[in-house]
N, C-alpha and C positions, 0 to 999 in steps of 0.2 A: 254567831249567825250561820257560820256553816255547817255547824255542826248538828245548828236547829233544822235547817234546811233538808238535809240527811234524812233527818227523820219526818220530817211530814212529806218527803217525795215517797217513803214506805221502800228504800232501796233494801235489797236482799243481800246487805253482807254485815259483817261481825266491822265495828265501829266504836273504839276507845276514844274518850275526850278526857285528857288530863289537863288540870287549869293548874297553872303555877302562878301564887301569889305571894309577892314580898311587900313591905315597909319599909319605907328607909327612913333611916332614925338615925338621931344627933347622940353625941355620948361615950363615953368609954366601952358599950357593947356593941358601937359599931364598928365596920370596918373601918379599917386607917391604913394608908399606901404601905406597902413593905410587909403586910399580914401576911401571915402565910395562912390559906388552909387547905382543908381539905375534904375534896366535892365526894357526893355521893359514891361514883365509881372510885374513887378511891384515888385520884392524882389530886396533889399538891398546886394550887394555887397561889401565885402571887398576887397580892392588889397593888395595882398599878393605879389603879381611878375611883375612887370610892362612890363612880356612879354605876357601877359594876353590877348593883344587887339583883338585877332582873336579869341579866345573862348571865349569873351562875346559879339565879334558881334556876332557871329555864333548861341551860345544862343538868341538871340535876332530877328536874324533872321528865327530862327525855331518857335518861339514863334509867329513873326507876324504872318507867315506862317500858322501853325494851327489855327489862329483867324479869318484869310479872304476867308483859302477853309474847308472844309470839305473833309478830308483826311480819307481815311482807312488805311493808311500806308506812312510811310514818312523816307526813306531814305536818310543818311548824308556822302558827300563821302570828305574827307580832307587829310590834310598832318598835323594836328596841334601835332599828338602824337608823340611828339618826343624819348616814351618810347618803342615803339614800336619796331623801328628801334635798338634799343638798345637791347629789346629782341630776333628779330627776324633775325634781320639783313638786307639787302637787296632783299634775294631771297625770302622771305612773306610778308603777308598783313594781316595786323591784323581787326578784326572782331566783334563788340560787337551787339549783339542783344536779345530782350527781347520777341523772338517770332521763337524759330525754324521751320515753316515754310520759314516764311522767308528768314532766316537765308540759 
């Protein structure tokens, strides 16, 4: 939706939308706690929670992402915090940034 939005405002700047999709699947090709791998950028991962599979595509997906553009800023918009909603509830939206402009 925001990324629709973008574009029927007709704003004048350069705008990447990466979709990162996974499956999560039962089986011996899935993960299982104590795996180790290894994400796009190249560090080693442990699996701790085999509900993991959307935050290390996600991670992975950001990573291609800054390797193919040249980004001044790169905002991530998901549902994967499911702490959030536990702190906030429904009526908020939780926030993390390392750039109060931005922000």
């Amino acid at each position: 939706m925001a990324f629709k939005s973008v574009i029927e405002a007709k704003l004048k700047i350069n705008l990447v939308c990466t979709v990162a999709m996974v499956e999560n699947l039962l089986g011996h090709k899935a993960y299982h706690p104590m795996d180790i791998i290894q994400s796009y950028k190249g560090l080693t991962v442990e699996i701790g929670n085999t509900d993991a599979e959307g935050r290390l595509i996600l991670c992975d997906a950001m990573s291609w992402t800054q390797s193919k553009h040249k980004l001044k800023s790169m905002i991530e918009l998901s549902t994967l915090t499911g702490a959030i909603v536990v702190s906030l509830a429904y009526s908020y939206a939780g926030l993390f940034c390392n750039n109060d402009c931005l922000a």
